[in-house]
N, CA and C of each residue as an Amber inpcrd file, in Angstrom:
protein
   243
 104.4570000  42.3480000  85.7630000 103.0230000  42.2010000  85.5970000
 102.3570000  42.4050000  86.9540000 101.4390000  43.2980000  87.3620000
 100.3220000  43.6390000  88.1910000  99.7920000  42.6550000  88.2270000
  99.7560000  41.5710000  89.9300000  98.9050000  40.5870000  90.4010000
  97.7350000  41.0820000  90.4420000  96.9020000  40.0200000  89.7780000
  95.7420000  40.3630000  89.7760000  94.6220000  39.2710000  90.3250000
  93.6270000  39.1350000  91.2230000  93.3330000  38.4180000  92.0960000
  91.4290000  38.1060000  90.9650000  92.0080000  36.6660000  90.5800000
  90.2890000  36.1710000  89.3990000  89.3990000  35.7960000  90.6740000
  88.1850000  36.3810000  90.4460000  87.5800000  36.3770000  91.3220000
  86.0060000  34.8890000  90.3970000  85.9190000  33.7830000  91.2070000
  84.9980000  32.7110000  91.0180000  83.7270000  32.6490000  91.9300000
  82.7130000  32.3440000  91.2900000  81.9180000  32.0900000  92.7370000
  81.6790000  30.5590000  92.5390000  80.6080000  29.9130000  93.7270000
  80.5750000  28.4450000  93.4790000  79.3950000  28.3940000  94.2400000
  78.4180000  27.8400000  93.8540000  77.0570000  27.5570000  94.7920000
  76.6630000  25.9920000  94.7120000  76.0780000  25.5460000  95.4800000
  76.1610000  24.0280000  95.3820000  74.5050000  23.7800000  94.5480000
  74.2410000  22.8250000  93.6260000  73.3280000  22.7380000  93.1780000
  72.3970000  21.4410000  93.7370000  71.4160000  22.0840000  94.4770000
  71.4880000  20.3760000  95.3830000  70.5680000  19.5370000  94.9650000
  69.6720000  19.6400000  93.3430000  69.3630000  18.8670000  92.4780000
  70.1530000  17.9050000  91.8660000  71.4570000  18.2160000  91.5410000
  72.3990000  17.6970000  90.8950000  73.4850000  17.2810000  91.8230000
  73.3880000  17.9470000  93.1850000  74.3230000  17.3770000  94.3280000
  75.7900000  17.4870000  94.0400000  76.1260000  19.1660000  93.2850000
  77.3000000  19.1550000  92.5430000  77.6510000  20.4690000  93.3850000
  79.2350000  20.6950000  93.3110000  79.2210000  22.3690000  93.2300000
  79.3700000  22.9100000  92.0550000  78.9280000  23.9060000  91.5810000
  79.2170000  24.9870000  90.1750000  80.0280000  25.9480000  90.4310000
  81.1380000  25.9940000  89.9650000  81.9910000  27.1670000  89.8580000
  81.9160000  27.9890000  88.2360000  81.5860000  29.6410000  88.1170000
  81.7010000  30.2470000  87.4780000  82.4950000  31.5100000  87.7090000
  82.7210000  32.7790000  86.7170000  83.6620000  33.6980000  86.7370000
  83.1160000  34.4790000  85.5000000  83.1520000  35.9470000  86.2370000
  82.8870000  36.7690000  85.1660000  84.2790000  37.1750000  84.7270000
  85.2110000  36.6750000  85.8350000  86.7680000  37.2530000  85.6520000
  87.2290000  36.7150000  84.8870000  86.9160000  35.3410000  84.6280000
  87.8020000  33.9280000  83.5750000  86.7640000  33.7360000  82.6460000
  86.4400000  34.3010000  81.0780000  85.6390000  33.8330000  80.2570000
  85.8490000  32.7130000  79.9720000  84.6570000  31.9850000  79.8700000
  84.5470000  30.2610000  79.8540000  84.4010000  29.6510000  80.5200000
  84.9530000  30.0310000  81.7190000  85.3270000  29.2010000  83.5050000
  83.4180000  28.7730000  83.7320000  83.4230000  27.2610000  83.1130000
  82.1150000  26.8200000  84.0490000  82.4930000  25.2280000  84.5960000
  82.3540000  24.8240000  85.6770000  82.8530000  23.9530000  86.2950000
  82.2130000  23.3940000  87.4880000  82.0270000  21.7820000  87.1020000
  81.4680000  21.2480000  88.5620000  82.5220000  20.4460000  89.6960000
  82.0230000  19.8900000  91.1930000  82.6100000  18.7470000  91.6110000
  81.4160000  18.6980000  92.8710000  82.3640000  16.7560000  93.3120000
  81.0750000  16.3740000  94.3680000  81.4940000  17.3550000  95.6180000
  82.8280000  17.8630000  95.3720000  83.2880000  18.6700000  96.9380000
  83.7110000  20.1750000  96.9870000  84.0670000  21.0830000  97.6860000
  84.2720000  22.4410000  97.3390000  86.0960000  21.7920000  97.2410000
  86.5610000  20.8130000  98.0540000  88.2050000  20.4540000  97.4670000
  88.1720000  19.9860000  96.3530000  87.1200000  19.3040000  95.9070000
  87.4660000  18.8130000  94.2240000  87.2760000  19.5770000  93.5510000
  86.2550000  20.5180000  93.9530000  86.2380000  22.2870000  92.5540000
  87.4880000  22.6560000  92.8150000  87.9800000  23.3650000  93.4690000
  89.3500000  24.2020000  94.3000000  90.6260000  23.4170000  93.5390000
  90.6310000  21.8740000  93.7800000  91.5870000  21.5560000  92.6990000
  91.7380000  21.2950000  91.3780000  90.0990000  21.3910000  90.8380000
  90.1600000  21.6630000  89.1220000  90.4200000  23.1320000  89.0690000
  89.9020000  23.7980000  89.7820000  89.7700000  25.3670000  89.4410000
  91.8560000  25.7350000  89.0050000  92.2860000  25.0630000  90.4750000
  93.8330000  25.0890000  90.1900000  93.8790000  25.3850000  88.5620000
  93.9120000  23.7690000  87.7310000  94.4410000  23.7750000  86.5940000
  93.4900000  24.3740000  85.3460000  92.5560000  24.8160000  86.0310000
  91.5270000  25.6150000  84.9030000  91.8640000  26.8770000  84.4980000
  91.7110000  27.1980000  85.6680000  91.6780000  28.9840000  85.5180000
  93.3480000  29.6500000  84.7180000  94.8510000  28.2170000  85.2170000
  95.9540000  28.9710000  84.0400000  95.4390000  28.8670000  82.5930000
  94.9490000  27.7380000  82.3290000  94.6560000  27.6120000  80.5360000
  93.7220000  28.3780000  80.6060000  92.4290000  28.5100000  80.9140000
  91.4980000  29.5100000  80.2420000  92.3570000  30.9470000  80.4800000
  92.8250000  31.6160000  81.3230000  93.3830000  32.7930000  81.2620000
  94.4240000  32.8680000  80.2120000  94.5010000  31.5370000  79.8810000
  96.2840000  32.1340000  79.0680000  95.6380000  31.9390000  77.2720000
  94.3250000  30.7920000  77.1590000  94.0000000  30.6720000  75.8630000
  93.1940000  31.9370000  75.5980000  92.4700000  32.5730000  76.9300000
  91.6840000  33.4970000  76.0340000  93.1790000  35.0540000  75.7510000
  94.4000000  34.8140000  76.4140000  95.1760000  36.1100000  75.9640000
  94.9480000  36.9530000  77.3040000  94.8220000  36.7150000  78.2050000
  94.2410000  37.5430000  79.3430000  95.8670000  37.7700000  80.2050000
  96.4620000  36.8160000  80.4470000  97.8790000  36.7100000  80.6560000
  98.6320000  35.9430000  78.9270000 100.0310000  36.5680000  78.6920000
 100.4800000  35.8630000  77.7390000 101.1040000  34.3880000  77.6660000
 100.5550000  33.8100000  76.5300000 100.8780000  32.1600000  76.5720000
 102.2540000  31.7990000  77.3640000 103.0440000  32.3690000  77.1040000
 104.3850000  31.7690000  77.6060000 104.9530000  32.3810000  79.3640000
 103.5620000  33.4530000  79.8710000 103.9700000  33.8910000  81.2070000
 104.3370000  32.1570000  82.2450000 105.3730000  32.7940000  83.2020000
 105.5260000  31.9280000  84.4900000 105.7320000  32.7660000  85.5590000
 104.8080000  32.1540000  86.3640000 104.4800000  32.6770000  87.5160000
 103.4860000  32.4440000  88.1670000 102.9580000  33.3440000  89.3360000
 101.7420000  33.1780000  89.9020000 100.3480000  34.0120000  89.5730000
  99.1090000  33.2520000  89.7560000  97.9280000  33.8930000  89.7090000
  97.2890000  33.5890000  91.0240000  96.7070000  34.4230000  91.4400000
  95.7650000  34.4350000  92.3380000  94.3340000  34.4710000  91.9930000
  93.7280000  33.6410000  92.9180000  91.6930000  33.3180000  92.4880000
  91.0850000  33.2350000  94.0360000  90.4820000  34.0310000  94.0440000
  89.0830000  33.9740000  95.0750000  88.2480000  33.0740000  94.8320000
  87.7970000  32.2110000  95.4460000  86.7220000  31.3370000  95.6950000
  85.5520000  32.0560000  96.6750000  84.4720000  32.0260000  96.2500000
  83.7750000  32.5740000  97.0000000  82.4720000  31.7610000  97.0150000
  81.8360000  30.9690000  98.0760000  81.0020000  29.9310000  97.9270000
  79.7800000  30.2690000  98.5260000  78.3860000  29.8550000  98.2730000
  77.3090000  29.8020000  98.6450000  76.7060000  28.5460000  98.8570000
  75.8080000  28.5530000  99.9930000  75.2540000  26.9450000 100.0710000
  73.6500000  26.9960000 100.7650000  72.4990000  26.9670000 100.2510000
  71.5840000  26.7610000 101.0560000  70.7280000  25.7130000 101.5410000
  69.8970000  25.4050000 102.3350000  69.6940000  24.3330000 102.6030000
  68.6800000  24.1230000 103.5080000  67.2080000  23.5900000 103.3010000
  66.3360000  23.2180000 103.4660000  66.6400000  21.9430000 104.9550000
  66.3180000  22.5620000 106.1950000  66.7730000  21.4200000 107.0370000
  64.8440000  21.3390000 107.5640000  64.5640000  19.7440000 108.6320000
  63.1080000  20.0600000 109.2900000  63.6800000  19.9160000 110.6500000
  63.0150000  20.7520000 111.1540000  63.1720000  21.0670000 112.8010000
  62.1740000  19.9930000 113.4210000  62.4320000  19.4650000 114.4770000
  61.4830000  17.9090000 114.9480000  61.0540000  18.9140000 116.3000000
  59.7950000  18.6520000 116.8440000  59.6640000  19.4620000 117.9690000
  59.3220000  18.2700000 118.9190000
């Protein structure tokens, strides 16, 4: 099987003070946490089941997948003069 590298993004929502992880690569993949390590380690156990329930890899593969994280963050700071 051809490694294939799921590509996620994650932007922090700073209404909700969460990060959001989504994927056009992993249908379904929508996911929060308070940290980019607590997304990164749900994403771990997310992204094998959604890839393997939607049929994208087959149910019974073992092995490795690879996922890009790719994060955004903006942020409103006040400058004191």
């Amino acid at each position: 099987m051809t490694q294939i590298t799921y590509k996620v993004e994650a932007f922090w929502d700073w209404e909700a003070e969460v990060w959001v992880a989504t994927s056009e690569d992993v249908p379904g993949l929508v996911t929060e946490a308070s940290t980019i390590e607590a997304l990164t380690q749900k994403l771990r156990q997310i992204i094998p089941e959604l890839i393997q329930m939607n049929r994208i890899i087959p149910p019974d593969y073992v092995g490795s997948i690879t996922f890009e994280l790719t994060s955004h963050r903006q942020e409103l700071i006040e400058v004191a003069s």
